[in-house]
N, C-alpha and C positions, 0 to 999 in steps of 0.2 A: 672686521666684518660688522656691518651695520644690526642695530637690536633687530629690526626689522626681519633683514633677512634669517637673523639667527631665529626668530621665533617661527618662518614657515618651515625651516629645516626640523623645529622641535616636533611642530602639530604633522609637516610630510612623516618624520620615522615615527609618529604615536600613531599614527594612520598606519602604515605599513607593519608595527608590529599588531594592531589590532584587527589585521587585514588573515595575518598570518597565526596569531592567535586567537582569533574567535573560533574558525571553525573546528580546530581543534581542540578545545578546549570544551565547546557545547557539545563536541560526539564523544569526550572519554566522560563528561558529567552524565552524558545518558546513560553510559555504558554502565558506568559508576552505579545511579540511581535503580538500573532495570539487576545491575548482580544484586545490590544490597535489598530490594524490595524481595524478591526471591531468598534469597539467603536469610531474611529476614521469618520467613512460613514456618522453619524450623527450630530458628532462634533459642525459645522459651525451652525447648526440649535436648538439643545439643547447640553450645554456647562455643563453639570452635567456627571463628569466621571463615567463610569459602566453603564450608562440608556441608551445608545445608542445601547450597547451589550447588554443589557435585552431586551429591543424592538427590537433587530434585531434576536435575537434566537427566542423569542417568536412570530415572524412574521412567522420565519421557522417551526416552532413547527404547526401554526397556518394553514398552506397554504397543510402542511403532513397530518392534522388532514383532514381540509374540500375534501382533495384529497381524503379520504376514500368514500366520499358520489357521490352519483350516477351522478347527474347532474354537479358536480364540478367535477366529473371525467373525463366527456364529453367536458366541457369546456377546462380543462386543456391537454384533446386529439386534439382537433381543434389548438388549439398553436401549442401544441406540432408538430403536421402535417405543418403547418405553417410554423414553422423555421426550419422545415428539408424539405423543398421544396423551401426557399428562397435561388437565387444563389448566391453563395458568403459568405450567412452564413450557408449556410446548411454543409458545410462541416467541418465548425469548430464549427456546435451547436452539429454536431452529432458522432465527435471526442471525445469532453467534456462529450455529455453525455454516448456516453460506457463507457470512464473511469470511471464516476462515478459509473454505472451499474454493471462495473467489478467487482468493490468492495463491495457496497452496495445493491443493485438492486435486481431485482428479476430473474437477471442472473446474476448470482456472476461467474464469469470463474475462479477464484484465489481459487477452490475449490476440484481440483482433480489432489493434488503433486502426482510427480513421479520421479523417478531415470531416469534422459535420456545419453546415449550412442551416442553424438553426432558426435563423431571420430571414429566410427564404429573400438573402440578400449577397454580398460579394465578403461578407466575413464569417470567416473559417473559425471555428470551434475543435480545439485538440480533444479527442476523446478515444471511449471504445464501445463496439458496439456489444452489449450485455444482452440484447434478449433476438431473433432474427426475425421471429414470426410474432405478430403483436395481433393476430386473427381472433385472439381470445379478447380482446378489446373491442372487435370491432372495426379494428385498423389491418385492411390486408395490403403488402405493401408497404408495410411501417416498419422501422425496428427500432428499439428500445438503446441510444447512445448515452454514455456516463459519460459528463464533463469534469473530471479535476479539478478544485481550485487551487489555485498557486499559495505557499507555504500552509496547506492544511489535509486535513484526513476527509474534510467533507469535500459533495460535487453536486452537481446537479446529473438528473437523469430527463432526458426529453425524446419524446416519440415521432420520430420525423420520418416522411419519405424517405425509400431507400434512392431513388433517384437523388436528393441532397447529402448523399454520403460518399465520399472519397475513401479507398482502402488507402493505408501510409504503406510503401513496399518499401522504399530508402533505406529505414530505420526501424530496428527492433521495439517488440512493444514494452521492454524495460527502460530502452531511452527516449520512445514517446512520453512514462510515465513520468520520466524525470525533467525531461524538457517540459511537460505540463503543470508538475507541482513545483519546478522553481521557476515558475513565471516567465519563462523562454528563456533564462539567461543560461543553461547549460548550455555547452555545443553539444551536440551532437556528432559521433563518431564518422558516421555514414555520409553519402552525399545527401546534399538539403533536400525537401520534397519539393517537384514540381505542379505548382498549380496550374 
């Protein structure tokens, strides 16, 4: 076999194991980094690795549960009122907590993708629409669309007619969000959206 060929067979399977290795490799490092930074909170005070992450999920697990019940619900409303009336934190307790809310909450906003038309031209912007009534702007008619960028946590948000917004029915809005933040190269489950 010529060196030639032998050297595309090296660089083809260093290609195919780094095809097959990377992405696993960077999801159990995260995995990795998110238990040890956590497990790390309690470190200094019990020095047995993995129990400081058990105790600390199951604090979270714990605090969600007693949240269900009536008078811990009222408690945890008084805080909550509390730090969103304190000056100076209230504006960064109550940043944090719509993002959380965004996502998880009982106002999830990251729930209604749509095709947006933000160059009032022929290309489509993957997004969602986050706010319906932009009346408070001044804008009636408007609504407030979040654009993803592809491999990141940031987006753009732009306030466009609702007439340049398409609802996505095809596909759910967890694999819109996925098709958006890896730059379209997910497939997508569903049938493709028609324009």
């Amino acid at each position: 076999m010529p060196s030639s060929i032998r050297y595309q067979k090296f660089i083809q399977y260093f290609l195919q194991g780094l095809l097959i290795l990377g992405p696993a490799t960077i999801t159990v490092y995260a995995i990795y980094v998110v238990f040890d930074k956590i497990d790390n909170i309690l470190r200094p005070a019990i020095n047995i690795p993995g129990l400081g992450f058990i105790i600390i999920v199951g604090f979270i697990l714990l605090v969600g549960y007693l949240s269900s019940f009536f008078m811990m619900s009222r408690i945890l409303s008084v805080i909550d009122k509390l730090l969103d009336k304190t000056p100076g934190i209230k504006l960064f307790y109550s940043f944090i907590k719509d993002f959380f809310e965004a996502f998880a909450g009982s106002k999830k906003k990251f729930t209604n993708s749509v095709l947006a038309n933000v160059e009032n031209n022929n290309v489509w912007r993957v997004g969602f629409i986050t706010q319906e009534d932009m009346s408070r702007f001044g804008l009636a008619d408007f609504v407030a669309v979040y654009v993803p960028m592809a491999y990141s946590v940031a987006g753009n948000v732009y306030i466009i007619p609702k007439e340049r917004v398409r609802p996505i029915t095809n596909i759910s809005s967890t694999q819109t969000m996925k098709f958006a933040m890896s730059g379209g190269v997910t497939e997508v489950v569903e049938d493709a959206v028609k324009l």
